[in-house]
KOLROBA-716817 format. One record per residue (C-alpha): x, y, z; residue number from 1; residue in one letter. Coordinates in steps of 0.25 Angstrom, whole numbers. Layout:
! residues N
px->X py->Y pz->Z k->NUM r->A $
...
! end
This chain:
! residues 395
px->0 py->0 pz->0 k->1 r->X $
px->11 py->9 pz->3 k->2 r->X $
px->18 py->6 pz->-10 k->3 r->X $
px->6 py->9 pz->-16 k->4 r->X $
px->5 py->23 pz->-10 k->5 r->X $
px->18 py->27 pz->-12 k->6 r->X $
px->15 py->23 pz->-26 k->7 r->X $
px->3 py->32 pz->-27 k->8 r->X $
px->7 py->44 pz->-22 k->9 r->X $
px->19 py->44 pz->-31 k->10 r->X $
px->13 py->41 pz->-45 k->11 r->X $
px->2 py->54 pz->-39 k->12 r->X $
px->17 py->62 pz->-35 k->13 r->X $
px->22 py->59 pz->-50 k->14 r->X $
px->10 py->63 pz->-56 k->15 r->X $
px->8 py->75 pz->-49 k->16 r->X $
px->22 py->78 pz->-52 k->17 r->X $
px->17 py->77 pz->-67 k->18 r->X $
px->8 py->86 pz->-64 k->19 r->X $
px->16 py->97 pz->-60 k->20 r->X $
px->26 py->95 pz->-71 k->21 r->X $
px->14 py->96 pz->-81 k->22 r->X $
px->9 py->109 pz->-73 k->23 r->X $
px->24 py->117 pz->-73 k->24 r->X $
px->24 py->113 pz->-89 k->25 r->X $
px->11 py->118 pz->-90 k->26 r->X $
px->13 py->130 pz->-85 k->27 r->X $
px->25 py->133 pz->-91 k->28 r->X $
px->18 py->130 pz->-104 k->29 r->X $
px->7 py->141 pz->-100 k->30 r->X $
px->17 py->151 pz->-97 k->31 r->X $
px->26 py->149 pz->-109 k->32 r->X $
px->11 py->150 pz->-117 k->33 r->X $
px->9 py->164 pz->-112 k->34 r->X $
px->22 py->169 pz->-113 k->35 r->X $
px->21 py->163 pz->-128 k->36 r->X $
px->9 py->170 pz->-131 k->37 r->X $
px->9 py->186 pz->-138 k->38 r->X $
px->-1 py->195 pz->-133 k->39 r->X $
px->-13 py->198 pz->-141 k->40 r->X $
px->-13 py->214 pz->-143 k->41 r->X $
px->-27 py->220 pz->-145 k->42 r->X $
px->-37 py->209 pz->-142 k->43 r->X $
px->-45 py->215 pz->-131 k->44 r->X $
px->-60 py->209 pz->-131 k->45 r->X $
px->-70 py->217 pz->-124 k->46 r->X $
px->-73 py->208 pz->-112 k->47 r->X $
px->-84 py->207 pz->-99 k->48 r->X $
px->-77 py->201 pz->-85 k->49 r->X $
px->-88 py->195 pz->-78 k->50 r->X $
px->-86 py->194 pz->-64 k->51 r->X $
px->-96 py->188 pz->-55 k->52 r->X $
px->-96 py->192 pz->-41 k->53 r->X $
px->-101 py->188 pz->-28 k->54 r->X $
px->-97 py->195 pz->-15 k->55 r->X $
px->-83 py->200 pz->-12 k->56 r->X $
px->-70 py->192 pz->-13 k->57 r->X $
px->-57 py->196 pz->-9 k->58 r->X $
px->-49 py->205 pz->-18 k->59 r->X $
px->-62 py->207 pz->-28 k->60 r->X $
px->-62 py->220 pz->-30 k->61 r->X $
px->-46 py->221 pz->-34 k->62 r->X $
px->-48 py->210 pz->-45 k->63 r->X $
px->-62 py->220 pz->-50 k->64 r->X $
px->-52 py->230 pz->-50 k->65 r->X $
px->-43 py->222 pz->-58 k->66 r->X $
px->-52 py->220 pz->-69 k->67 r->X $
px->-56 py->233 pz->-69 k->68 r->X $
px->-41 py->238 pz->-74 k->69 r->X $
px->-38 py->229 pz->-83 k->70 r->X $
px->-29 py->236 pz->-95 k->71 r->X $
px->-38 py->231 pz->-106 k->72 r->X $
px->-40 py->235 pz->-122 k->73 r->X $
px->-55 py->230 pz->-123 k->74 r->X $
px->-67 py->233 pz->-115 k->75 r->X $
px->-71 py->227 pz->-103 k->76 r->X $
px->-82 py->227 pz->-92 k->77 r->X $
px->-82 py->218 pz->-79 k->78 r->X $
px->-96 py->214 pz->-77 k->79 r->X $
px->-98 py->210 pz->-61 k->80 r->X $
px->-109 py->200 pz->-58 k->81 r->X $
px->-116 py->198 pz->-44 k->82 r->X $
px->-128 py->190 pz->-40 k->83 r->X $
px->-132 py->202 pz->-31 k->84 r->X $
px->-131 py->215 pz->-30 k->85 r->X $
px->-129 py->215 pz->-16 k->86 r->X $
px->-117 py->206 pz->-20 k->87 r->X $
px->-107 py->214 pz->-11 k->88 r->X $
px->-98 py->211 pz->-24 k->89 r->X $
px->-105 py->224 pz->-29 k->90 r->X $
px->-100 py->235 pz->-20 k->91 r->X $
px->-86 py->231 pz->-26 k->92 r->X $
px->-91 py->230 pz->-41 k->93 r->X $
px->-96 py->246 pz->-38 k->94 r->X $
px->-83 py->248 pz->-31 k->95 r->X $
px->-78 py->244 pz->-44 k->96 r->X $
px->-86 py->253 pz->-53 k->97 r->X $
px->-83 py->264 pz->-46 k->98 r->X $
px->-68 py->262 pz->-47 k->99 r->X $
px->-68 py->258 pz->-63 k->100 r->X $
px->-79 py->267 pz->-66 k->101 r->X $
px->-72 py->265 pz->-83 k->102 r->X $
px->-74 py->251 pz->-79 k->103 r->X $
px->-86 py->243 pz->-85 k->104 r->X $
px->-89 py->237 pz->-74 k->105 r->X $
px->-105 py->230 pz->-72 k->106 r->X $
px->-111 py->224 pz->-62 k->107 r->X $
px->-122 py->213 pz->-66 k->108 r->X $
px->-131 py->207 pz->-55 k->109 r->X $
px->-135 py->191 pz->-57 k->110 r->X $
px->-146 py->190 pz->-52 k->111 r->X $
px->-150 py->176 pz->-57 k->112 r->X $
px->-145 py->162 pz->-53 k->113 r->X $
px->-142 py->153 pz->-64 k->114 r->X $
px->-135 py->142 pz->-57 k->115 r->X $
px->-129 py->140 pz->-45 k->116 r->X $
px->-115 py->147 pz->-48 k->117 r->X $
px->-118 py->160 pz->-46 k->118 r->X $
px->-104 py->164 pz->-52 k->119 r->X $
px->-109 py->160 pz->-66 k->120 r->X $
px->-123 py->163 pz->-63 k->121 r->X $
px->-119 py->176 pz->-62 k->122 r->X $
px->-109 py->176 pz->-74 k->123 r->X $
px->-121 py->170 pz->-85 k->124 r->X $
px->-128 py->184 pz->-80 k->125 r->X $
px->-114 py->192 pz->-81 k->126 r->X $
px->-112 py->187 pz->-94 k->127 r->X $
px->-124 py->191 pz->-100 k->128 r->X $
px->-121 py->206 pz->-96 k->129 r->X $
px->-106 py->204 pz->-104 k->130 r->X $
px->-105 py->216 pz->-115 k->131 r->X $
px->-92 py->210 pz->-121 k->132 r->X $
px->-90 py->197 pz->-129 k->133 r->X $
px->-77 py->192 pz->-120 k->134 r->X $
px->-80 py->190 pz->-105 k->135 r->X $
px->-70 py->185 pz->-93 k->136 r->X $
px->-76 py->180 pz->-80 k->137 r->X $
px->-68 py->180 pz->-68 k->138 r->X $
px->-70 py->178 pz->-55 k->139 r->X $
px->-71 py->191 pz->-43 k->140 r->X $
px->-59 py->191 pz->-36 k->141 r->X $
px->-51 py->190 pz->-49 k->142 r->X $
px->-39 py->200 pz->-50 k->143 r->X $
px->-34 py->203 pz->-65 k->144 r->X $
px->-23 py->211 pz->-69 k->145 r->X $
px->-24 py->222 pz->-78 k->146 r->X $
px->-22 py->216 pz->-93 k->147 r->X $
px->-30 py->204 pz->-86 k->148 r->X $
px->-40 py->206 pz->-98 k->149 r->X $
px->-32 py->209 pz->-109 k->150 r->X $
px->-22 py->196 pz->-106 k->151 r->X $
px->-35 py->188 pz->-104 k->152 r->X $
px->-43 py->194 pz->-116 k->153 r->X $
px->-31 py->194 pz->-127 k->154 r->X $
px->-32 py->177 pz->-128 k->155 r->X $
px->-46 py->180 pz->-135 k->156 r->X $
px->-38 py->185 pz->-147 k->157 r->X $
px->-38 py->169 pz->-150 k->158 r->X $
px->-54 py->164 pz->-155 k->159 r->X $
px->-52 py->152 pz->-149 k->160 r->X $
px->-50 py->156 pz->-134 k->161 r->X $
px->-65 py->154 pz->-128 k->162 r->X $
px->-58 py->158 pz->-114 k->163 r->X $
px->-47 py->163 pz->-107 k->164 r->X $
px->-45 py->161 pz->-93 k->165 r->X $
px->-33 py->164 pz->-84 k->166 r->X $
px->-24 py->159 pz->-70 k->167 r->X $
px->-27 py->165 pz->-59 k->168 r->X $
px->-18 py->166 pz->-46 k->169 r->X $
px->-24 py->166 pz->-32 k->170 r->X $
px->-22 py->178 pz->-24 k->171 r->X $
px->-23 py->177 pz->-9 k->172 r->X $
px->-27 py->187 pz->0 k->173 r->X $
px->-27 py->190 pz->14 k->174 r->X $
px->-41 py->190 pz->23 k->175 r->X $
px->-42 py->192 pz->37 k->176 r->X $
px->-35 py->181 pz->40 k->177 r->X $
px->-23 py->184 pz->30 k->178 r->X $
px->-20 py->175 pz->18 k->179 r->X $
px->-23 py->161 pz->23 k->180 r->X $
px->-14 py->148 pz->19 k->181 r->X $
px->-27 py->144 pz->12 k->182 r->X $
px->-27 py->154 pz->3 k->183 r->X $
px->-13 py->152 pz->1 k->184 r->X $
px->-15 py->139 pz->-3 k->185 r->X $
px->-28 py->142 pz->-13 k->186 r->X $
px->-20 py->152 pz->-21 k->187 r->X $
px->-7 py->143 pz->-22 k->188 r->X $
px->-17 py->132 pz->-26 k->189 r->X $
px->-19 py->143 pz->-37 k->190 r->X $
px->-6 py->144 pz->-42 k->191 r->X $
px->0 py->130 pz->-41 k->192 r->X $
px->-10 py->121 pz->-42 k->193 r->X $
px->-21 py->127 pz->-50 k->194 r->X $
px->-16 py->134 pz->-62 k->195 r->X $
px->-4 py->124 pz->-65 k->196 r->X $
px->-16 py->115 pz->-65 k->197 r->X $
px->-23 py->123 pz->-75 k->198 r->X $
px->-10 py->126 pz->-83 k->199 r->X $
px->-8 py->109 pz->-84 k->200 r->X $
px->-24 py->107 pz->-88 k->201 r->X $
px->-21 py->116 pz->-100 k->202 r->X $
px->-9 py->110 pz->-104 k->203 r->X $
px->-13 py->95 pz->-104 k->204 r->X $
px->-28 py->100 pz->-111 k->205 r->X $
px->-21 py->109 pz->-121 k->206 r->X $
px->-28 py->122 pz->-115 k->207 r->X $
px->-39 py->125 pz->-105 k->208 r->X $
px->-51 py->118 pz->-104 k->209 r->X $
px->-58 py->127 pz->-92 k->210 r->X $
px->-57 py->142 pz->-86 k->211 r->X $
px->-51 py->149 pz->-74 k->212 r->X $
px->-62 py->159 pz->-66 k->213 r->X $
px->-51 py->166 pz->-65 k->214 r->X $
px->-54 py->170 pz->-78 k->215 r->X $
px->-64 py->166 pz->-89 k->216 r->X $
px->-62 py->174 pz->-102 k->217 r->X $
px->-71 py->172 pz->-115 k->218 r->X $
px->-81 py->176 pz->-125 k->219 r->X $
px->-94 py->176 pz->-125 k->220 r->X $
px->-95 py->167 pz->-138 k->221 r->X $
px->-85 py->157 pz->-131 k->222 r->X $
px->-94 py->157 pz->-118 k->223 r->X $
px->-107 py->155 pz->-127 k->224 r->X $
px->-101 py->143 pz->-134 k->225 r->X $
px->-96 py->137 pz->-121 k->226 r->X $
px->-112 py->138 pz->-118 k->227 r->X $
px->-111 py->150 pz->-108 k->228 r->X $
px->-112 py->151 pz->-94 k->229 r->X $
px->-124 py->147 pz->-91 k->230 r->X $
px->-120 py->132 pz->-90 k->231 r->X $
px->-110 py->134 pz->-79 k->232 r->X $
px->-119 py->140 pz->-70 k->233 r->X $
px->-119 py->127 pz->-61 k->234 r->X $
px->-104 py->125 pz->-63 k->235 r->X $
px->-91 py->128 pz->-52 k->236 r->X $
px->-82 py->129 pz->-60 k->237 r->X $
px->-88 py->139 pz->-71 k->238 r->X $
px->-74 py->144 pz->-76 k->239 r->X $
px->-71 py->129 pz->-79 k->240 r->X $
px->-82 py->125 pz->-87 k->241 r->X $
px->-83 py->138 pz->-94 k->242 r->X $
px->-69 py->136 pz->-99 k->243 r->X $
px->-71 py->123 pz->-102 k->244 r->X $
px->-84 py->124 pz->-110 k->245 r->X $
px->-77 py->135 pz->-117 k->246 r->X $
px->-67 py->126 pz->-121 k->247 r->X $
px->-76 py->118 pz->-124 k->248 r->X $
px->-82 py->127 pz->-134 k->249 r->X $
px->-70 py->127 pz->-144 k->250 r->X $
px->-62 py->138 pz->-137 k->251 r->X $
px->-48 py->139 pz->-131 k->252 r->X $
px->-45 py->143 pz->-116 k->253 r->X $
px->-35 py->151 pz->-115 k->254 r->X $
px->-28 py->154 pz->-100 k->255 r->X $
px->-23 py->166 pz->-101 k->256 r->X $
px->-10 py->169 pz->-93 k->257 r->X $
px->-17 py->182 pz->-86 k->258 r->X $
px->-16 py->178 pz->-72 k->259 r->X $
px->-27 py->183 pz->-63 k->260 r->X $
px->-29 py->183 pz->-46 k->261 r->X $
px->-41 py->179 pz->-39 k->262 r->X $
px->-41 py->180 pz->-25 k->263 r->X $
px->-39 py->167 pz->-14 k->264 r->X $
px->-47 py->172 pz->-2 k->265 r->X $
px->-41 py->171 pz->13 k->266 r->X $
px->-47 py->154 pz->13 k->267 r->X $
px->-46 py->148 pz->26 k->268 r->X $
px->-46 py->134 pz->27 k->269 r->X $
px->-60 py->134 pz->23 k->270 r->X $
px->-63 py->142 pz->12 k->271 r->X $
px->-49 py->137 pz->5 k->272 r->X $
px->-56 py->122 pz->7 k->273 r->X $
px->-69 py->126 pz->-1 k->274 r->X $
px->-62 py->133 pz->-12 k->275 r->X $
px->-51 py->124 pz->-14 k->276 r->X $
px->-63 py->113 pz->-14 k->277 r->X $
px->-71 py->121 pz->-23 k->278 r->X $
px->-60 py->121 pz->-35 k->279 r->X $
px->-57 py->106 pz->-32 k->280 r->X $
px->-71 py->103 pz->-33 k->281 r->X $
px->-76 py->111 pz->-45 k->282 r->X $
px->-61 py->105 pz->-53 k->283 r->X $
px->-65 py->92 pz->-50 k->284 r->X $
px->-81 py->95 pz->-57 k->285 r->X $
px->-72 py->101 pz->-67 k->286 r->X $
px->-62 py->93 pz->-73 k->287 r->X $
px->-65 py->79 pz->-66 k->288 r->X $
px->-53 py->72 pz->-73 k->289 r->X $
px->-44 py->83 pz->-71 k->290 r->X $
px->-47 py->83 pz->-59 k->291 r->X $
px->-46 py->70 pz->-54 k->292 r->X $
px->-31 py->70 pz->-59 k->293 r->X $
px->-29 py->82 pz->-51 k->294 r->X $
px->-25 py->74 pz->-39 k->295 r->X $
px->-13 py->71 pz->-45 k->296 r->X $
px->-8 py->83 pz->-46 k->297 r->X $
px->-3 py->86 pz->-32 k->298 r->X $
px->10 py->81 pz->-30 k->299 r->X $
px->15 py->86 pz->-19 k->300 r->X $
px->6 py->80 pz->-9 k->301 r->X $
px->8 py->67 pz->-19 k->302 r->X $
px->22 py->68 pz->-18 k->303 r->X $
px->20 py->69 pz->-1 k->304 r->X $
px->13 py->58 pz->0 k->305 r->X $
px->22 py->51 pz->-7 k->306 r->X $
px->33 py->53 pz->2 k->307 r->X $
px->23 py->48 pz->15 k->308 r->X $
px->20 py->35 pz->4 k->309 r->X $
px->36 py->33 pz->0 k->310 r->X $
px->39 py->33 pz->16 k->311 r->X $
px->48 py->46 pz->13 k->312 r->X $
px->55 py->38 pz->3 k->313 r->X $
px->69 py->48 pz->-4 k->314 r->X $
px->61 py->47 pz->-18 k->315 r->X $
px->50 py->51 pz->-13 k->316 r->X $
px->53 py->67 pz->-9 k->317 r->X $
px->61 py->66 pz->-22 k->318 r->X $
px->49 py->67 pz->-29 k->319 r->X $
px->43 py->76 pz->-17 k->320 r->X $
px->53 py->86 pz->-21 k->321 r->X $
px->50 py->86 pz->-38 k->322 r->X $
px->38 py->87 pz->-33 k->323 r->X $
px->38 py->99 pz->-25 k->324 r->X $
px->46 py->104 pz->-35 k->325 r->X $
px->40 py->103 pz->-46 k->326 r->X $
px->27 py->107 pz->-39 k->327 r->X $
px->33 py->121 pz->-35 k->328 r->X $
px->37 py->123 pz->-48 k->329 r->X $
px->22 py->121 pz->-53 k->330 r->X $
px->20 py->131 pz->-43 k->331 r->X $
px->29 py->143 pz->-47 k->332 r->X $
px->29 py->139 pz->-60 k->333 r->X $
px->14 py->142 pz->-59 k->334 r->X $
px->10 py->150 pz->-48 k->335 r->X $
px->22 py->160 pz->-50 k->336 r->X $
px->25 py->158 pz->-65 k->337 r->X $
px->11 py->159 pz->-71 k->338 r->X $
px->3 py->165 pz->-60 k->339 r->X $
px->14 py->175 pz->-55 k->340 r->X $
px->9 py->172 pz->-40 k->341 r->X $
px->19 py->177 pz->-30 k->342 r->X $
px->9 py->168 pz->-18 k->343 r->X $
px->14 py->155 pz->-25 k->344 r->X $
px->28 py->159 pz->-20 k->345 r->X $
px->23 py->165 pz->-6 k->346 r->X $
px->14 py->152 pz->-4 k->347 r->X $
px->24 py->141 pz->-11 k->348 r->X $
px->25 py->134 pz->2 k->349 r->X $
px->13 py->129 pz->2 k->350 r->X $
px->12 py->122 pz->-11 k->351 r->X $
px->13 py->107 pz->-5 k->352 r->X $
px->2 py->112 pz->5 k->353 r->X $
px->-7 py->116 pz->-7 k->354 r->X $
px->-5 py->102 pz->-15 k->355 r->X $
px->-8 py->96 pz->-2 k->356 r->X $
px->-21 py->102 pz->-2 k->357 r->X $
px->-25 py->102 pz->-17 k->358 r->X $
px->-23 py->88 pz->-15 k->359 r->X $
px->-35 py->87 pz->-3 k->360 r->X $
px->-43 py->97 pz->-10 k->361 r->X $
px->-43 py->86 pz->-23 k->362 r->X $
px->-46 py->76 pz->-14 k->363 r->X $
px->-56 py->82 pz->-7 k->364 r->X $
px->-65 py->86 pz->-21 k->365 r->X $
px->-67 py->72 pz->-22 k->366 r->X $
px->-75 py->71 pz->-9 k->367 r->X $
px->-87 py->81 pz->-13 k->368 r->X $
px->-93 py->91 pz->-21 k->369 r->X $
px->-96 py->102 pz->-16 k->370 r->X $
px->-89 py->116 pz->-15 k->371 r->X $
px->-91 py->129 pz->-9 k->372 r->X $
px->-91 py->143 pz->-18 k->373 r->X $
px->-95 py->156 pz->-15 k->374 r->X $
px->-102 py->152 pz->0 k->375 r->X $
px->-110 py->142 pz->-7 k->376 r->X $
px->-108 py->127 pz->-7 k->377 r->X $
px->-110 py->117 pz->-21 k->378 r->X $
px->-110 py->104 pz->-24 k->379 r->X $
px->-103 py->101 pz->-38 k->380 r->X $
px->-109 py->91 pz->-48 k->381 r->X $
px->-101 py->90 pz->-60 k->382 r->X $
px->-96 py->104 pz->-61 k->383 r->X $
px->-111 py->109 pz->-57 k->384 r->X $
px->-113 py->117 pz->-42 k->385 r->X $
px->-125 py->113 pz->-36 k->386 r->X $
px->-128 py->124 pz->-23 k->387 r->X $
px->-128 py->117 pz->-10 k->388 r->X $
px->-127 py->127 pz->1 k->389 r->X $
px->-122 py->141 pz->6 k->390 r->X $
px->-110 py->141 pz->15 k->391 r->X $
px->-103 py->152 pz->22 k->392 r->X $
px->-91 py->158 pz->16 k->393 r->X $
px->-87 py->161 pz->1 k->394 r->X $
px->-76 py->154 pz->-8 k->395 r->X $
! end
């Protein structure tokens, strides 16, 4: 039995180890492209941002007032949608107007309830107050920098890019209780464990098959062939199925290297759990096969165990240290190379105790199916959310 363990967790070690060779090529690949690639001069679309809102998160306002400076060509407008005027997510849009009075900035109130995401209930009604042809969703707390829209807007200069979508760093910020190890290990998650798994996807499938929330860029004509937004109203994970359905359609995905911010709250233990269960959760709804191999993919908690099946055996934290190795330079190559995110340097340390737990949170998806968004808890049923109750709290 103990051979047969010490046999297990090495070939789950050596294909982990795979893994994270296939992640540092890949993002390599990714960044050569971009570098690679000239810029488009003078394609500017006209172009809505739709952002749906609800309530007041953590650096909002700062990433409104991002959107509203953006050093653009074309014409824009940032359509905000609420399902409430009493939304206290208004008083900040009318701050917003009165800062950018030369700024289109509309406020849309969604009164109905198409399904039970309210996110895309609300954008269905958004988009049917859009004046231009291009739209980008993104979601509140996102921070853009200034040629945000004309980086993300010049892939449309190709016909056959349906959508473009971007990575997307975690920012952590402090709260009463300062910035928390959990949120720490959130927004390294980010950097190290989710793009290079996003980078890898789109190596082995020749391109992106699913969008980023972080943002989703496209047309209306591509969005109408996809079959529009009105089918995802009982979906989690909109962005993925919008991106795959776009794809779907005959149209290219294009991740554009426009690195945006969102905002990783001050978790404690609690708030960090839901979320991290949450994405687990909807990923697995999402990409079932994918996601089953994803256990493989954490070597370092493989490669400790490992060392506990060999008995401490010489060769064993041989392949410990490639591991570790190699696993920092996923990190770094990533995090700091492709994301520029000085936090992956300050919070480095901390990388085996975020494998460890990307391994339970994986484990744990299995064991049930519901998740917690937005103070309200769902059940998923292949994708689909079906309301269960309201909680306390938001996430």
């Amino acid at each position: 039995m103990a051979t047969a363990i010490e046999a297990m967790t090495t070939l789950l070690t050596l294909c982990g180890l795979a893994y994270l060779l296939l992640a540092l090529l890949s993002a390599r690949a990714f960044a050569r492209r971009w570098q690679r690639k000239a810029p488009v001069d003078g394609h500017a679309p006209d172009v809505t941002i739709l952002k749906p809102v609800r309530g007041v998160d953590p650096r909002m306002y700062a990433g409104f007032v991002s959107h509203c400076q953006q050093e653009y060509a074309g014409n824009f407008e940032i359509v905000f949608g609420v399902g409430s005027l009493n939304d206290p997510a208004v008083e900040e849009i009318e701050r917003l107007r009165v800062e950018f009075p030369s700024c289109a900035i509309r406020l849309i109130e969604c009164r109905e309830r198409l399904g039970t995401s309210g996110k895309v209930s609300n954008l269905v009604q958004m988009l049917r107050e859009a004046r231009y042809e291009h739209v980008i969703i993104n979601d509140s707390d996102i921070c853009v920098s200034p040629v945000y829209l004309e980086r993300v807007m010049a892939s449309f200069a190709d016909p056959q890019v349906g959508m473009v979508t971007a990575p997307y760093l975690g920012r952590t910020v402090s709260g009463e209780r300062g910035i928390t190890v959990w949120s720490k290990l959130e927004a390294l998650g980010i950097a190290t464990d989710f793009l290079p798994g996003v980078l890898t996807a789109r190596k082995l499938e020749g391109g992106l098959r699913f969008g980023l929330g972080s943002t989703l860029a496209m047309s209306k004509t591509a969005l109408a062939k996809a079959g529009g937004l009105e089918p995802l109203v009982e979906f989690l994970a909109d962005d993925y199925e919008l991106g795959k359905r776009i794809a779907a359609a005959g149209y290219r995905v294009e991740l554009c290297a426009e690195v945006v911010e969102t905002t990783v709250p001050a978790y404690g233990f609690q708030g960090f759990w839901e979320h991290q269960m949450r994405w687990a959760r909807s990923t697995r709804d999402s990409r079932k096969l994918g996601y089953v191999g994803l256990g493989i993919t954490y070597a370092l908690p493989w490669a400790a165990m490992t060392c506990v099946a060999s008995g401490f055996a010489l060769w064993s934290f041989s392949l410990l240290s490639i591991v570790l190795l190699v696993r920092v330079s996923v990190a770094l190559t990533v995090g700091v190379g492709v994301l520029r995110d000085e936090q992956v340097l300050r919070d480095i340390w901390l990388l085996p105790v975020r494998d460890v737990w990307g391994l339970i949170f994986w484990v744990w998806s299995f064991a049930g199916d519901t998740v917690v968004w937005r103070g309200e808890r769902f059940r998923l049923m292949n994708g689909r959310i079906l309301r269960v109750a309201t909680v306390s709290g938001q996430n």
